[in-house]
N, CA, C and O atoms as a CHARMM CRD file, in Angstrom:
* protein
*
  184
    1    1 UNK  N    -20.11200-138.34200  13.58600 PROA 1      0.00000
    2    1 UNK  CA   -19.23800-139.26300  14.26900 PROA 1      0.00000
    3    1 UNK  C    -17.81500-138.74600  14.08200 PROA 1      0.00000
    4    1 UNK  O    -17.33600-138.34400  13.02200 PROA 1      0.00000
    5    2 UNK  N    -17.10300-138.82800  15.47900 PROA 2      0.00000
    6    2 UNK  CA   -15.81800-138.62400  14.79600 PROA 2      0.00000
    7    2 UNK  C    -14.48100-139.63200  15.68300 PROA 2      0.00000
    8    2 UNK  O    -14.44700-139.89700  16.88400 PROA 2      0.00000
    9    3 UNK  N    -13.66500-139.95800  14.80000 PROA 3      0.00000
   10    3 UNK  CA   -12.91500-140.67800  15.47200 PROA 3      0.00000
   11    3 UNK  C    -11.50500-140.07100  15.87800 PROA 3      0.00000
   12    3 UNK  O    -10.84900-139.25100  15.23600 PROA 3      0.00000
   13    4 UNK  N    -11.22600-140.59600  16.95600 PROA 4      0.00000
   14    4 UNK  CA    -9.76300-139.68000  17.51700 PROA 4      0.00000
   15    4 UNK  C     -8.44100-140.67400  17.53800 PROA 4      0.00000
   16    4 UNK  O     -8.45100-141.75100  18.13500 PROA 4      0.00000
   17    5 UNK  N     -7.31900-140.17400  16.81600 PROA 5      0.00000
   18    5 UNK  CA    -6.64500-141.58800  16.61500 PROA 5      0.00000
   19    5 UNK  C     -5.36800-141.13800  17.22600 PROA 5      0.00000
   20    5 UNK  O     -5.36100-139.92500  17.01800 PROA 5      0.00000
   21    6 UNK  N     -4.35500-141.43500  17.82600 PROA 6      0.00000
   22    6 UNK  CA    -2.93600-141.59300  18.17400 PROA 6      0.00000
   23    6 UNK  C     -1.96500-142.58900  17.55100 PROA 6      0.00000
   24    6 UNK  O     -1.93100-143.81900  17.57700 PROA 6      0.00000
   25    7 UNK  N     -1.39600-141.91900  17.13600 PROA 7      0.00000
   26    7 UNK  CA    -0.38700-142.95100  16.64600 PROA 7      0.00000
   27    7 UNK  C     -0.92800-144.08300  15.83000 PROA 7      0.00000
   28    7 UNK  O     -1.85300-143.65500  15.14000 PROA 7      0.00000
   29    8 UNK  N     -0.74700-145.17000  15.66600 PROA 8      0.00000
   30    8 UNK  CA    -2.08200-146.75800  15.05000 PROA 8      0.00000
   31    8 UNK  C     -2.80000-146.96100  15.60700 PROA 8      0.00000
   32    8 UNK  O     -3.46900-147.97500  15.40200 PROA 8      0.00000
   33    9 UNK  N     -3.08200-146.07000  16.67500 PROA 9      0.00000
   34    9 UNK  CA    -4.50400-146.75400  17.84100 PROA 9      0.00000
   35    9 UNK  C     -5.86500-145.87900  17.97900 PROA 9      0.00000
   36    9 UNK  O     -5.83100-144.73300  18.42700 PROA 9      0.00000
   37   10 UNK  N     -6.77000-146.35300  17.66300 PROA 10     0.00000
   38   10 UNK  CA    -7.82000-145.59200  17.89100 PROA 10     0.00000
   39   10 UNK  C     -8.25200-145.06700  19.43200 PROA 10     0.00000
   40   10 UNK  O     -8.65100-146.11100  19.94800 PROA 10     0.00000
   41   11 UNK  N     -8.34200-144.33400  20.12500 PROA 11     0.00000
   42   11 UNK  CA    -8.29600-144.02600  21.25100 PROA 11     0.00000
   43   11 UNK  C    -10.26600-143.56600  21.47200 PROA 11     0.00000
   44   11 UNK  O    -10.90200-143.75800  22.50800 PROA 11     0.00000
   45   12 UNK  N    -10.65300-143.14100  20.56400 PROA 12     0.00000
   46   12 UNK  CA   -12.39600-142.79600  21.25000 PROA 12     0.00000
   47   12 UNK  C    -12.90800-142.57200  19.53600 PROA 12     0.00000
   48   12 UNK  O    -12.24700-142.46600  18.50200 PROA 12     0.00000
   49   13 UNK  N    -14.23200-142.56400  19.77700 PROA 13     0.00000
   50   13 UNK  CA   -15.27900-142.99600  19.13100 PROA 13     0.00000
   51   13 UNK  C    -16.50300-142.22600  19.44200 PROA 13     0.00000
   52   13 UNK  O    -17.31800-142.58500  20.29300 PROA 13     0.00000
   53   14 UNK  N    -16.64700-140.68900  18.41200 PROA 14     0.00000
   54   14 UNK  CA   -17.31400-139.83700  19.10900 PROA 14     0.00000
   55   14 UNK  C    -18.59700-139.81900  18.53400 PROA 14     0.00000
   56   14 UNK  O    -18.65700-139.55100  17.33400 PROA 14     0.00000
   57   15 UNK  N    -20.15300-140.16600  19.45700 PROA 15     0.00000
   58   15 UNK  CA   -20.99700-140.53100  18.17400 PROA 15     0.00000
   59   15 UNK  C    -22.32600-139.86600  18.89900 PROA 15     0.00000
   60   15 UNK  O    -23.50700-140.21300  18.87800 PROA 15     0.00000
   61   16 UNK  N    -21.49600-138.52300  19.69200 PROA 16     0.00000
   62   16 UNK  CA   -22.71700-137.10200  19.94200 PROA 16     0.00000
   63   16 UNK  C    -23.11000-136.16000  18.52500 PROA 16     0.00000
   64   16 UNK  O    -24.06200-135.40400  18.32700 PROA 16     0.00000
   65   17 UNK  N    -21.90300-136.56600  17.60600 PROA 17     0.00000
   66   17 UNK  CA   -21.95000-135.29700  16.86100 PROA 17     0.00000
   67   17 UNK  C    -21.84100-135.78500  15.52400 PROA 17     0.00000
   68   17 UNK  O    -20.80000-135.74900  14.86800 PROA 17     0.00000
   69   18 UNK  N    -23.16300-136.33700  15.05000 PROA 18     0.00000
   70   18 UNK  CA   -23.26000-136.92100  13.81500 PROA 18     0.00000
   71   18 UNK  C    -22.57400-136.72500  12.70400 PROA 18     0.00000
   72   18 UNK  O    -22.33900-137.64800  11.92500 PROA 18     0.00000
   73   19 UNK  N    -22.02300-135.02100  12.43600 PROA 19     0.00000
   74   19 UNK  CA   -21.92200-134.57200  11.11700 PROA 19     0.00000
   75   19 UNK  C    -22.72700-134.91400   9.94100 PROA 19     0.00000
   76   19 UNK  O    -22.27500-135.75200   9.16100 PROA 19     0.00000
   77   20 UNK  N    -23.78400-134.40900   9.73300 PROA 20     0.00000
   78   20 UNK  CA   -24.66700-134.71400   8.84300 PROA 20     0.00000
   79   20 UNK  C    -25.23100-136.05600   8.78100 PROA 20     0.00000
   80   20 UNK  O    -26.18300-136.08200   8.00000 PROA 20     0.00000
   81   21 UNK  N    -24.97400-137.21200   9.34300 PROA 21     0.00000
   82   21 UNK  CA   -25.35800-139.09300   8.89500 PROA 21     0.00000
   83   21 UNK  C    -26.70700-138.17700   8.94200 PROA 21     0.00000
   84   21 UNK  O    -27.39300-137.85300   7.97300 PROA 21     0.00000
   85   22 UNK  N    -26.85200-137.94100   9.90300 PROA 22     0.00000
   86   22 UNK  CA   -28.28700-137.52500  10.04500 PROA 22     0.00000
   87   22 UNK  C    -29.48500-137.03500   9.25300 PROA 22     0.00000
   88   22 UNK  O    -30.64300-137.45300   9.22800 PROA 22     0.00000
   89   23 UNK  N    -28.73100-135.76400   8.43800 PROA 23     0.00000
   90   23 UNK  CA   -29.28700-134.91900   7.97500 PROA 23     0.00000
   91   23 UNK  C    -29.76600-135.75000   6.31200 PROA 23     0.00000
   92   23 UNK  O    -30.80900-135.59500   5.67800 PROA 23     0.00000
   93   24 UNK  N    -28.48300-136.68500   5.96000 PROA 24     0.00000
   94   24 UNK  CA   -28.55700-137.48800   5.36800 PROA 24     0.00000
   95   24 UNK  C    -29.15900-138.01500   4.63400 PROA 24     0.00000
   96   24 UNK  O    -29.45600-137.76600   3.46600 PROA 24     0.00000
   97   25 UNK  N    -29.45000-139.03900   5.49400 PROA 25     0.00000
   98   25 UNK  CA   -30.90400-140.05600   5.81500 PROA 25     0.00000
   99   25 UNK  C    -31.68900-139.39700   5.42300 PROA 25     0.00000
  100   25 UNK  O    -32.20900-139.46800   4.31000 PROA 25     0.00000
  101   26 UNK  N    -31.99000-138.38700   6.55400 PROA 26     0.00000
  102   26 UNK  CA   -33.84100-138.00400   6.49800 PROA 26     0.00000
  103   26 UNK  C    -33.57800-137.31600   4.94000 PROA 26     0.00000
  104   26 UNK  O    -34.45200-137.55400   4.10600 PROA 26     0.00000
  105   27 UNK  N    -32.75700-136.72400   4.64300 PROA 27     0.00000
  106   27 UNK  CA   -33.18700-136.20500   3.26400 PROA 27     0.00000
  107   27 UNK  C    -32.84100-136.90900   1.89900 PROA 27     0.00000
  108   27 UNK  O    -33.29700-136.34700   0.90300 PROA 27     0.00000
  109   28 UNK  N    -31.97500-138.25700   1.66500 PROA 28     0.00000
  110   28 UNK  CA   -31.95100-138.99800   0.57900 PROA 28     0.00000
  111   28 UNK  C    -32.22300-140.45900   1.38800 PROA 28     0.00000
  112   28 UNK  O    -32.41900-141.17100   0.40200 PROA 28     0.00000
  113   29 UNK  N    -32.30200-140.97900   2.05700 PROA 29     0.00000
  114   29 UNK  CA   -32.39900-142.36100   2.66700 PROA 29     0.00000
  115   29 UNK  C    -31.22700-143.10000   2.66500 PROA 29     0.00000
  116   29 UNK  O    -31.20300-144.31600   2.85800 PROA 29     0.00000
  117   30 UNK  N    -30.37500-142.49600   2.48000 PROA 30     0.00000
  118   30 UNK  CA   -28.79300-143.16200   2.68100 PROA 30     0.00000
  119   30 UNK  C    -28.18300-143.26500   3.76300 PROA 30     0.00000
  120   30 UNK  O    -27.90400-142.31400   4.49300 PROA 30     0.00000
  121   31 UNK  N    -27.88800-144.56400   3.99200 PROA 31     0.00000
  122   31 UNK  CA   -27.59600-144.92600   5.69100 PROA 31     0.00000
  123   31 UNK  C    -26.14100-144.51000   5.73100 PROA 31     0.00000
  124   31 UNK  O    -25.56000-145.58900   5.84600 PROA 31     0.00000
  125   32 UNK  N    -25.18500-143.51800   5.70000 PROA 32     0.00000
  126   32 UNK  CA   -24.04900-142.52000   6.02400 PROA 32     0.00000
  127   32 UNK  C    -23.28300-143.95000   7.04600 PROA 32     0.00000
  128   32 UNK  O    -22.45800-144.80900   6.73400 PROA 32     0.00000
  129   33 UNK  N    -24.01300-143.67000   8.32100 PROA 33     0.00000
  130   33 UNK  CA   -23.53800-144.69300   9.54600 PROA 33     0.00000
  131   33 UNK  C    -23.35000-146.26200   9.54100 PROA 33     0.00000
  132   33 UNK  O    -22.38000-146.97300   9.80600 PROA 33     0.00000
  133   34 UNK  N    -24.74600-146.55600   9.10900 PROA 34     0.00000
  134   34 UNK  CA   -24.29700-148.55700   8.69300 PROA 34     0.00000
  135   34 UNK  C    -22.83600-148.05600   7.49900 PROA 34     0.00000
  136   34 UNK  O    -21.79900-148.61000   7.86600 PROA 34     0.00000
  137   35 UNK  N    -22.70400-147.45800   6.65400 PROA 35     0.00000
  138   35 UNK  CA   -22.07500-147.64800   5.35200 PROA 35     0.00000
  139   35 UNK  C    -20.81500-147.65200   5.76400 PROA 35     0.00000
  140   35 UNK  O    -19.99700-148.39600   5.22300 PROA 35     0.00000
  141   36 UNK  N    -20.47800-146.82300   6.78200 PROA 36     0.00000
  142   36 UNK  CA   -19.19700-146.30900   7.46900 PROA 36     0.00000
  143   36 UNK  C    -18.65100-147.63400   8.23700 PROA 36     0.00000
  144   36 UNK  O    -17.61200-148.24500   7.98700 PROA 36     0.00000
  145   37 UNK  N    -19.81500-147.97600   9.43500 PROA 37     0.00000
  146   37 UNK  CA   -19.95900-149.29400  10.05700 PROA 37     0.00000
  147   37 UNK  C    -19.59700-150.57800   9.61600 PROA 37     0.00000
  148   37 UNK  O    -19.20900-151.46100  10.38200 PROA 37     0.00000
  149   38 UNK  N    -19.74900-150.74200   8.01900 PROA 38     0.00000
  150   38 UNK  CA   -19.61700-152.17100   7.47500 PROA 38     0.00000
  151   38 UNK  C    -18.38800-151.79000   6.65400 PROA 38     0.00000
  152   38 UNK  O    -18.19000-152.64600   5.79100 PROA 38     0.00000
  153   39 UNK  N    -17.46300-150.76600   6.62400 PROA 39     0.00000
  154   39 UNK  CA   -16.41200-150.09900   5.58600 PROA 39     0.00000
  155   39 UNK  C    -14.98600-150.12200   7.01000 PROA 39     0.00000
  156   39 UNK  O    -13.76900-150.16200   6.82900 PROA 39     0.00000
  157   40 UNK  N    -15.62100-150.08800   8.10500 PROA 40     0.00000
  158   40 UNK  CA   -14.63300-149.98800   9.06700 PROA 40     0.00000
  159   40 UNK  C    -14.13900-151.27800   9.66300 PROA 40     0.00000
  160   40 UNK  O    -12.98500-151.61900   9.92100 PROA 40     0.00000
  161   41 UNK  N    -15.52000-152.05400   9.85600 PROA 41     0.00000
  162   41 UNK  CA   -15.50000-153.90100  10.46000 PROA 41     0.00000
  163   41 UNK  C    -14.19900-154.54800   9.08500 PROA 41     0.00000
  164   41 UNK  O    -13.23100-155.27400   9.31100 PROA 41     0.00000
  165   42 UNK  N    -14.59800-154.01900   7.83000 PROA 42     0.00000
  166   42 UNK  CA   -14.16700-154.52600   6.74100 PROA 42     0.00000
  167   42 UNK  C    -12.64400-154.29600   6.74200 PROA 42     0.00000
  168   42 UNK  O    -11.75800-155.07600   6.39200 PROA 42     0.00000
  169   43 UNK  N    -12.55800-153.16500   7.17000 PROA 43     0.00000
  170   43 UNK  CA   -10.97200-152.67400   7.26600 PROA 43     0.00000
  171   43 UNK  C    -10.00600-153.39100   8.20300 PROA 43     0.00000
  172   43 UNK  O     -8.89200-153.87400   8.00200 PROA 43     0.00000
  173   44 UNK  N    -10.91300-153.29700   9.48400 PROA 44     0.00000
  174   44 UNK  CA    -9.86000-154.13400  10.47100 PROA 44     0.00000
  175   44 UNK  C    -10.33200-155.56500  10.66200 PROA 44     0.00000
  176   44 UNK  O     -9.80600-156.22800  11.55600 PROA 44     0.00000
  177   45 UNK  N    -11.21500-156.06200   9.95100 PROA 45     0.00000
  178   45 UNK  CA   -11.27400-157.68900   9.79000 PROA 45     0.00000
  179   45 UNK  C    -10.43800-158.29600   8.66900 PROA 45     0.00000
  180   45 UNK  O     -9.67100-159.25900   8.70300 PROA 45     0.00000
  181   46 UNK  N    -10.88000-157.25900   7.38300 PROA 46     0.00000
  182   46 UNK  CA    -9.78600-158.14600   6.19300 PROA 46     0.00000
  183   46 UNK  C    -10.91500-158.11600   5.78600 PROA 46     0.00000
  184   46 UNK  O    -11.19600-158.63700   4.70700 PROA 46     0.00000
């Protein structure tokens, strides 16, 4: 996943190109993506 940011604004949300979440998982069972997912909601909710 990768994110592209300008200035304070997130502009795109790139989620062709895993960087490893993938590789991850299948090889320790660690969800990389939910972890990121509930670390980011957390950030811009409070």
């Amino acid at each position: 996943m990768g994110l592209d940011v300008i200035g304070d604004s997130l502009t795109e949300i790139n989620v062709t190109s895993p960087t490893c979440f993938q590789e991850i998982f299948d090889q320790a069972g660690f969800d990389v993506a939910a972890m990121f997912l509930d670390a980011l909601e957390l950030a811009v909710t409070g």
